[in-house]
PAZAPA-4460 file (N, C-alpha, C; in steps of 0.05 Angstrom, whole numbers, plus 32768, in hexadecimal, padded with zeros to 4 digits):
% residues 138
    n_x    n_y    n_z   ca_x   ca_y   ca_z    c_x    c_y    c_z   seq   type   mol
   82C8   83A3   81B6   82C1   8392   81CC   82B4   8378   81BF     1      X     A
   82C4   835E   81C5   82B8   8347   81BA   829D   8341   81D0     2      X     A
   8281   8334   81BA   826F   832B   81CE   826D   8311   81CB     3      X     A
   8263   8304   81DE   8262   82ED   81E4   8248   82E4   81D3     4      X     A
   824C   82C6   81CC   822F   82BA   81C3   8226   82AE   81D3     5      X     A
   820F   82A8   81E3   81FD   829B   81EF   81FB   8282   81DB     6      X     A
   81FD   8270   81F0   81FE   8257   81DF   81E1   824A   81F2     7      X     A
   81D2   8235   81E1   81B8   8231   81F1   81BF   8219   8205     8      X     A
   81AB   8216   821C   81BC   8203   8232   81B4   81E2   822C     9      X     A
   81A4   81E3   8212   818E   81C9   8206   81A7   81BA   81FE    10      X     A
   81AE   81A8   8205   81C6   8191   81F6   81C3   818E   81DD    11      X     A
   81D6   818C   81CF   81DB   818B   81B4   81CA   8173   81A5    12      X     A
   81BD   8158   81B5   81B8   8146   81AC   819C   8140   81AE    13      X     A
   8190   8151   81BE   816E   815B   81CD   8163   8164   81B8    14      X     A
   8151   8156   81B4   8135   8155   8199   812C   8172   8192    15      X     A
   8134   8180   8182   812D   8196   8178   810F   8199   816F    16      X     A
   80F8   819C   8177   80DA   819A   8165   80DA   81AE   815C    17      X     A
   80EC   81C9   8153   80E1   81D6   813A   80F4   81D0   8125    18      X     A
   8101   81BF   8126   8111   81A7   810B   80FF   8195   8108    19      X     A
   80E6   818C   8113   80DD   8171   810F   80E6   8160   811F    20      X     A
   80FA   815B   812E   8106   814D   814E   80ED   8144   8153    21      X     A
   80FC   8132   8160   80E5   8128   8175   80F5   810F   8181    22      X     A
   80F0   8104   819A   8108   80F9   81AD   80F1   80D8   81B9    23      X     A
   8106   80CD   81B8   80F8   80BE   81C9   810E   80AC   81D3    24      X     A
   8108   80A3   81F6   8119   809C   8209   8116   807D   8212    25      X     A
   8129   806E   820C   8129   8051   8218   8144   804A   821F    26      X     A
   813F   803C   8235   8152   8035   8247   8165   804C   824D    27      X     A
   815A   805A   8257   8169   8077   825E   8173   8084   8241    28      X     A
   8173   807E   822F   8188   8090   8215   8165   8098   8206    29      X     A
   8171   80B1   81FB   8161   80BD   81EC   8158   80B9   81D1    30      X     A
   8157   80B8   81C2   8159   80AE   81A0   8144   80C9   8199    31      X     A
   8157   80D9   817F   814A   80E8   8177   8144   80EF   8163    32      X     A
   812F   80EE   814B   811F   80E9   8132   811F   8101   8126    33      X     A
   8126   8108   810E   812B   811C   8109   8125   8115   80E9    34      X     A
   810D   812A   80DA   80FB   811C   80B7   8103   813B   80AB    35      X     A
   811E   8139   809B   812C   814F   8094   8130   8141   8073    36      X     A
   8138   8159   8060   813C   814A   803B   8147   8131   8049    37      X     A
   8163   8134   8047   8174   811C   8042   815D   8107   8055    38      X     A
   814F   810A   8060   8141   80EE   806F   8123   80DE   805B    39      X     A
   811F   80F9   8053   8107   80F8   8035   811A   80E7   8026    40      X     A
   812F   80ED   8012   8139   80E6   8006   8143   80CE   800E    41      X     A
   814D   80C8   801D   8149   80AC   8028   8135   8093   8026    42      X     A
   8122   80A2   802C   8106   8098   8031   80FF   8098   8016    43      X     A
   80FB   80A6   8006   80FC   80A0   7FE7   8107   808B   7FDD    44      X     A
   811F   808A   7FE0   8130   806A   7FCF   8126   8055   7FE5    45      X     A
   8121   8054   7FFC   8120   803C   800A   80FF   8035   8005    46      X     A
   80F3   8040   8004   80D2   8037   7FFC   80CF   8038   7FD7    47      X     A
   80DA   8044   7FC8   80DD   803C   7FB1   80C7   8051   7FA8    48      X     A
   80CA   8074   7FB6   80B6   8083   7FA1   80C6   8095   7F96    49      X     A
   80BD   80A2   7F7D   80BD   80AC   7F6C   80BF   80CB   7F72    50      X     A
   80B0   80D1   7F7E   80A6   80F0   7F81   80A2   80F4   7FA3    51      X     A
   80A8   810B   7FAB   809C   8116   7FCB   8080   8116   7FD2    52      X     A
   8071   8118   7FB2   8053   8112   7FB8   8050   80F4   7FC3    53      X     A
   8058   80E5   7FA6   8053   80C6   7FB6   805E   80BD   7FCD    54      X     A
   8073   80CF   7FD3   807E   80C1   7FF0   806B   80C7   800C    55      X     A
   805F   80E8   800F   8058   80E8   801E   803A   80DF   801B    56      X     A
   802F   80CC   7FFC   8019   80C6   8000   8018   80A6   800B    57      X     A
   802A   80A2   8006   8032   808A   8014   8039   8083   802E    58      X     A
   8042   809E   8038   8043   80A4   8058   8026   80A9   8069    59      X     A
   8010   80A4   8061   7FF1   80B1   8062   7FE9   8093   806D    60      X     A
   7FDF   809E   8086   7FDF   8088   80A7   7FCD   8073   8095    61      X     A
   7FBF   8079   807B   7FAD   8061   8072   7FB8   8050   8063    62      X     A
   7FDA   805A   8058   7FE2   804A   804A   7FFA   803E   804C    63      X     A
   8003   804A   8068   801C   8041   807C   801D   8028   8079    64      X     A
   802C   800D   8078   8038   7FF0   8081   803C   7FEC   809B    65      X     A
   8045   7FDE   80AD   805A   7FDD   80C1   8077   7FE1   80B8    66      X     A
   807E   7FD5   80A1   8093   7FD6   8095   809D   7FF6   808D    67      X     A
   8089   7FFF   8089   808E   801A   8082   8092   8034   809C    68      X     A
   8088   8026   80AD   8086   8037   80BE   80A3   8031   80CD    69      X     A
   80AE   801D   80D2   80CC   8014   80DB   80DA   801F   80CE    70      X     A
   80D9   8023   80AC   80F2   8029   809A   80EF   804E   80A1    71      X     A
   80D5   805A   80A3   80DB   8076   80AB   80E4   807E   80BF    72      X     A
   80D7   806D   80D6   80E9   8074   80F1   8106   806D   80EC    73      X     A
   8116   805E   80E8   812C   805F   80E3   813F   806C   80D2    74      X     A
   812D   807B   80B6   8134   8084   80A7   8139   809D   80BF    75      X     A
   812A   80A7   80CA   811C   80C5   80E4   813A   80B9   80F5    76      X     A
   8142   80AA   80FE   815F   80A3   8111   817A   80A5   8109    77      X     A
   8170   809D   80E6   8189   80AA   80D9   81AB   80C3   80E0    78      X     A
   819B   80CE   80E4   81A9   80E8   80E3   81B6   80EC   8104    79      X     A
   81AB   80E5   811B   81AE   80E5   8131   81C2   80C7   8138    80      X     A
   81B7   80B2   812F   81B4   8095   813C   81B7   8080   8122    81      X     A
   81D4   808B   810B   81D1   8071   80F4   81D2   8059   80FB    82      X     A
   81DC   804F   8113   81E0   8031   8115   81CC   8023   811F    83      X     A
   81BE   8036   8123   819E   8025   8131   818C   800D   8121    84      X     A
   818B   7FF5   8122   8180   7FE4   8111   8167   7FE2   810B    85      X     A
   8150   7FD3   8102   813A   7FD1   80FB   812B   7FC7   8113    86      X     A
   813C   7FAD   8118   8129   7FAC   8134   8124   7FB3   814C    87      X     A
   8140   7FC0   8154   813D   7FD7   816F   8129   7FF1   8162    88      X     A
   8121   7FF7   814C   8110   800C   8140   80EC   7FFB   814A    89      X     A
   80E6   7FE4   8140   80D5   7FE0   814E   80DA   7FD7   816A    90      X     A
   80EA   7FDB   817A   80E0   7FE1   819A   80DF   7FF9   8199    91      X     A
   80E5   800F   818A   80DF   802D   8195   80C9   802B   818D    92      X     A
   80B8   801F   8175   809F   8020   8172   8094   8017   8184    93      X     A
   809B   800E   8192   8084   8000   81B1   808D   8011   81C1    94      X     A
   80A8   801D   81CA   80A4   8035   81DE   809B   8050   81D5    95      X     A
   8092   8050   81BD   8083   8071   81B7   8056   8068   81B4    96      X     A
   805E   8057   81BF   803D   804D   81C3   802E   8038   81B1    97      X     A
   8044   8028   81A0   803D   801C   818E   803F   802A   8175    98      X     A
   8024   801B   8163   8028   8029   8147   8011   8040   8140    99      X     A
   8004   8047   8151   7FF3   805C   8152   8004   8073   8166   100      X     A
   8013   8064   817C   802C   807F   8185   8041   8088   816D   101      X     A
   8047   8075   8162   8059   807A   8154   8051   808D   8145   102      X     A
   8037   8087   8137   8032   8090   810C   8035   80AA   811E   103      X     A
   8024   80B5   8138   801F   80CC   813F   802F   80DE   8142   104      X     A
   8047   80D5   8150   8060   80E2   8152   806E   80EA   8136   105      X     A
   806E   80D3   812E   807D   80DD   8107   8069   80EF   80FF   106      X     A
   804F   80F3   80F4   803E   8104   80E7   8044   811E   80F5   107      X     A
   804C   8124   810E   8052   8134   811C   806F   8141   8117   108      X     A
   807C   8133   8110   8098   8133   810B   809D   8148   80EF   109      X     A
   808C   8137   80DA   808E   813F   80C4   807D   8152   80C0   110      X     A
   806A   8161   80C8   8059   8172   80C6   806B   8188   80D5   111      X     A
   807A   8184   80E8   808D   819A   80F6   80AA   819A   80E1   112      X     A
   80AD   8186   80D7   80C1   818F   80BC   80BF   81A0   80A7   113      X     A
   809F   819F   809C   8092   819E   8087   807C   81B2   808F   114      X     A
   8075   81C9   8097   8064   81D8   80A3   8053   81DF   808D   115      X     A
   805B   81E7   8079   8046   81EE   8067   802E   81DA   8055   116      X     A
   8045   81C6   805D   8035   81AC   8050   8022   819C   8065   117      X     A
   8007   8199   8052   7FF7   8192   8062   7FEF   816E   805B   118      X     A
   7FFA   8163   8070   7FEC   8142   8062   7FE5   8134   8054   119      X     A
   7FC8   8144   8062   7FA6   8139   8054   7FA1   813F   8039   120      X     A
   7FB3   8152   8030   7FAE   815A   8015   7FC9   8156   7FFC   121      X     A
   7FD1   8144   8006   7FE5   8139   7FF9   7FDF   8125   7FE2   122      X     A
   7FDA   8121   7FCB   7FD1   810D   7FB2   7FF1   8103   7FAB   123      X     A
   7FF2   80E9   7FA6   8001   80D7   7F97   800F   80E6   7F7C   124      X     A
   7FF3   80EF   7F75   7FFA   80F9   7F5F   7FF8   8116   7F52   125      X     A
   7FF8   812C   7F58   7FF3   8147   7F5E   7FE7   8158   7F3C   126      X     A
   7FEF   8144   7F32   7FE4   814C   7F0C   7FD2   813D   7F10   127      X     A
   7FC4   812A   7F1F   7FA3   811F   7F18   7F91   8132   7F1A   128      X     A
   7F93   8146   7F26   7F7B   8156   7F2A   7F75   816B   7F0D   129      X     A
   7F8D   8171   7F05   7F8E   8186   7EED   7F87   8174   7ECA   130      X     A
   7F8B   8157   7EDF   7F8F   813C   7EC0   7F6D   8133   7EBE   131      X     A
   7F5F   8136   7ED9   7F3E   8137   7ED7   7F3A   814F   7EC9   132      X     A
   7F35   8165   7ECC   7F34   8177   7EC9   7F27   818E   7ED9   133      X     A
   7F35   8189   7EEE   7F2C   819D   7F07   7F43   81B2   7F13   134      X     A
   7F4C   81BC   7EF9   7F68   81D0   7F01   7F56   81E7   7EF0   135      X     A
   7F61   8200   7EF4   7F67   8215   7EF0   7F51   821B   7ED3   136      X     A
   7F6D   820E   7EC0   7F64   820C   7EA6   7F4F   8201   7E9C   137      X     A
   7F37   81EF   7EA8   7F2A   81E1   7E9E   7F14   81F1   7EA0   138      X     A
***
């Protein structure tokens, strides 16, 4: 007896938040943000870091740009929405509440990508602490 699969009734294009999704709606269409590797890696060559430490220490709301915050949201549309340009990216920054709606939503985004990883404790450089001498061995 063949069984059937239940397929879920959520549209295929509807913001997933335990991927890191997250949706936001203007002019009736949805746009949906999605901070997955290939979008890191992205975000790596287009800000010019080196390592996942410096990237996401450079993602750290104290050391965000405006500039930077446009190139991730778009980097985040990627995958859903490639043709979307830089400057319709800042109007979604004004329809997700500005740039304090925005950072909120992304830190949100990426913390639901990235569950184990915690922010605030993220260093630039992750060998400074062991290079003082406040590791293990010292």
């Amino acid at each position: 007896m063949k069984r059937k699969v239940r397929r879920s009734k959520r549209p295929a294009e509807a913001p997933n938040r335990f991927r890191g999704e997250f949706g936001v709606t203007v002019g009736g269409k949805t746009y949906t943000f999605r901070f997955g590797i290939n979008t890191l890696v992205a975000l790596e060559q287009r800000l010019g870091c080196a390592t996942i430490y410096e990237l996401m220490a450079r993602l750290q709301p104290s050391r965000l740009s405006f500039r930077d915050l446009r190139v991730l949201l778009q980097a985040g549309l990627a995958k859903h929405h490639p043709s979307v340009e830089e400057d319709f990216v800042g109007e979604l920054i004004d329809e997700l509440g500005g740039i304090d709606g925005a950072l909120e939503r992304v830190l949100q985004a990426l913390q639901a990508s990235f569950p184990d990883v915690d922010p605030g404790e993220i260093d630039a450089d992750p060998n400074a602490a062991r290079a003082a001498g406040s590791g293990a061995a010292s």
